[in-house]
Each structure stands twice: as C-alpha cells, then as structure tokens.
N, C-alpha and C positions, 0 to 999 in steps of 0.2 A: 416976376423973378422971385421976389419973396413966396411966392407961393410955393413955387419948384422949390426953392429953400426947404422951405417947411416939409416940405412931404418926399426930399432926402435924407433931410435928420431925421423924420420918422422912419426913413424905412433902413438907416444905419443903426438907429433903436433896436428895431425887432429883428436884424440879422442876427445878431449873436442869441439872440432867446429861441429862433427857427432851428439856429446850427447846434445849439445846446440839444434841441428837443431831438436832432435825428440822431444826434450823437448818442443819447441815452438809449432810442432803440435797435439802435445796430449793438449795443455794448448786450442787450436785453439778448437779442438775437441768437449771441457770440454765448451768449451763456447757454440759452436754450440746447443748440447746437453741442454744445459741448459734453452739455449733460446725456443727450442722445448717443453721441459717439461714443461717451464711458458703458453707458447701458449696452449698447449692439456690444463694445469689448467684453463687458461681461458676459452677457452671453453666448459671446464666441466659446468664452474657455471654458462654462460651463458644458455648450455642447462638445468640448474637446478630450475634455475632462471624463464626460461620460461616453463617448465612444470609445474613448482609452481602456476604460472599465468595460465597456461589453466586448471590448476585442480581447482580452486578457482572460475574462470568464470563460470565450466561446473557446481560447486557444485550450483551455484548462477541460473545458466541459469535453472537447475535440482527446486530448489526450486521457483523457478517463475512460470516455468511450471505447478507444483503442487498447485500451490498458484490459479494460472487459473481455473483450472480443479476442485479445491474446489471451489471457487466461483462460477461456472458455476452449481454447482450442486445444491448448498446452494441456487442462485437466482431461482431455482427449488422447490424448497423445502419450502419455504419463503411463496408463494403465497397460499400452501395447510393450512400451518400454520395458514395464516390469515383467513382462510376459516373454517375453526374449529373454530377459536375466534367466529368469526362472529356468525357460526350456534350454539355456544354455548349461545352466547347473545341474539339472537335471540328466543331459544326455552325457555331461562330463562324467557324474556321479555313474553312470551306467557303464561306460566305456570300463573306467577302471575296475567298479566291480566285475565285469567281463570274465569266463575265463581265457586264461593266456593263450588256450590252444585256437577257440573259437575268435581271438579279438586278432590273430595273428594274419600276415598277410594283404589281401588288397581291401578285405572288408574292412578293417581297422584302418585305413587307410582312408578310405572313405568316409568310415566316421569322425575320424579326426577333422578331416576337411570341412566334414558338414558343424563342427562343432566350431571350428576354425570363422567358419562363416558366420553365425549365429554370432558369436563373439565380436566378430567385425561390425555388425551390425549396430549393437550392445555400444559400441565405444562408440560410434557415428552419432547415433540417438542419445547419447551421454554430452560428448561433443555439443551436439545443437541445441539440448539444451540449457547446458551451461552459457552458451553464447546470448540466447533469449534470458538469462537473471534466474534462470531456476538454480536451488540448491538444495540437495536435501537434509530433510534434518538431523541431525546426532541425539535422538533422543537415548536412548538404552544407558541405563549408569547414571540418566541426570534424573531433577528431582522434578516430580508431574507437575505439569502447568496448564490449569483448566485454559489458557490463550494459545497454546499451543497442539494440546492433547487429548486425545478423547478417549476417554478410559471404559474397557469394556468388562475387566473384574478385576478383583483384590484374591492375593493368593499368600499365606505365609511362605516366609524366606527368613534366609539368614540376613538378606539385604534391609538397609533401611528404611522406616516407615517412609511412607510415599514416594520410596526411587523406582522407577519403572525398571520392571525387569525382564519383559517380553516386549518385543512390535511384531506386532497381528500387521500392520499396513503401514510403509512409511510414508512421515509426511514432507512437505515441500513448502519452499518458500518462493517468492516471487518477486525477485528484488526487495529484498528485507522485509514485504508482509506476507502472510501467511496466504499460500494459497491453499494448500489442503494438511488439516491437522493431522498427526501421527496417532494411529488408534493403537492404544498401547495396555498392560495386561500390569498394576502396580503392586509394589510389596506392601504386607501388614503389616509386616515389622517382625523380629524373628518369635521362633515359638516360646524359646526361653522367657524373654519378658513378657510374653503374656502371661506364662504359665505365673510370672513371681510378681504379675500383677495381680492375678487371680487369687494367690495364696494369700496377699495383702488385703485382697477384700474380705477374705474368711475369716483372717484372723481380728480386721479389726470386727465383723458381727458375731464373732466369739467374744470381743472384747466387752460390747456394747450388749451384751448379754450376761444379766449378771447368774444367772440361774446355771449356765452352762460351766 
C-alpha cells in the first residue's frame, strides 16, 4: 500500500509538468499557424493587388489600341471627305459661273441635283465624323503653334508676325489630341516694320561710323 502511495504522489508530481509541457506546444503550434495564415493573407492581396494592375493596364493598353486603329481609319477617310467638299464647291462655282442661257432648263436642273447630292454627302461624312470626336481645326487668324501646325513658308502681310494667314491643308483633332496638324502658309510681319527696321540698322552703322 505504501508503495502504490508513493508512486501516486509521484505521478500526481509530474502531471502538471506533462500538462505544462503540451500546453506550451500546442500554444508554439497556434503561433506557427498563425503566422502561416498572415503570410498566405498577404499573399493573397499581393496577388490581387497585381492582377488589379494588369487588368487596368491590359483595359488601358486594349483602348489605345483601338484608339489607333480608329485614327488610322478616320486619317482615311478625312481626305475623301475633303474631296467631296472640294468637288462640291467646285461644281457649285461652275453652275453659277454658267451662262443663263446654257444653265437654263433641265440641264441646270440636273446639275443642281447632282450638286444637291454631293452636298448631302458632305453633311453625312461631316455628321460621322463629328459623332467619332473629330473636329477641325480654326487655325487662319491664330497665332502658329509648332504642336499644332506645320508651316510650309513665311510671306510678308499686313498681318501679324507669326499669325497664319493661309491653310494649304486643314488640320483635325481627335478628341482634343491632334490627329493631323494644319499645314499653314505664316506672316513676317508687315512690310512697313521691316522697312523701319532696316532704316534703324543703317542709321545706327552710319552712327557707329565716325568717318561717314
């Protein structure tokens, strides 16, 4: 009996040093674990984070491309358009010069209609495309803008130095950037100031000459 005694109290001893020790590795565990869970978390959002970002790019990279590819079409399209204007002004200008006798009748009737047509066309192709963001530009009267214009000569005017005072080619815009620059024809500035610049440079190396 004492025996069993003894080797209860022994093993009521080392119950709680057993229960300490599992306790301390299930706590060990609980940490490990935890820390694995924050890592996978982050990871999550890193990889959420950067698919966010390459679906944004591809949407972005996806709308440029398109953005291209309308331009490319539109700078196609642009030139037939002015090509209608043109033969529409053109045949207009003919009709009225006409004389009265020959434009009288069903022939003038005809060409009214065919002018008529042309015209229709003109607003259609105007119409479409303003609806696609084209605008064109107002340069004439404004002042040259190497971002805008592309200048093909310089000609004395009464007008101000560098206001443009011809367009050779108008230009376009494409949703407020530049699709095709307006090739324009700009002023020197009139003749008079040059002239009385001129005279200012003689007089001052008549100045600057004492001999003279």
């Amino acid at each position: 009996m004492d025996e069993k005694k003894k080797a209860d109290a022994k093993s009521a001893e080392n119950a709680p040093e057993k229960g300490k020790t599992l306790g301390g590795e299930c706590g060990e565990q609980s940490e490990a674990l935890a820390g694995e869970v924050a890592a996978l978390n982050e990871r999550m959002l890193r990889i959420a984070a950067e698919y966010d970002n390459f679906r944004k790019r591809t949407a972005k990279e996806k709308e440029e491309l398109m953005l291209n590819a309308k331009a490319a079409m539109l700078l196609k399209i642009i030139p037939m358009y002015e090509e209608l204007e043109m033969a529409a002004k053109a045949a207009e200008k003919s009709v009225k010069n006409a004389n009265a006798a020959e434009s009288a009748g069903e022939n003038a009737m005809g060409e009214n209609a065919i002018i008529a047509g042309v015209k229709m066309l003109c607003t259609k192709f105007s119409k479409m495309l303003s609806e696609e963001g084209i605008v064109r530009m107002q340069a004439l009267g404004k002042k040259f803008d190497p971002y805008l214009h592309d200048v093909v000569s310089h000609v004395e005017s009464e007008k101000p130095l560098g206001e443009i005072v011809q367009i050779v080619q108008d230009g376009y815009n494409l949703n407020g950037k530049v699709l095709r620059h307006a090739v324009v024809i700009v002023s020197n500035g009139k003749k008079e100031e040059k002239k009385t610049e001129k005279e200012n440079e003689e007089e001052c190396d008549v100045d600057a000459c004492p001999s003279c």
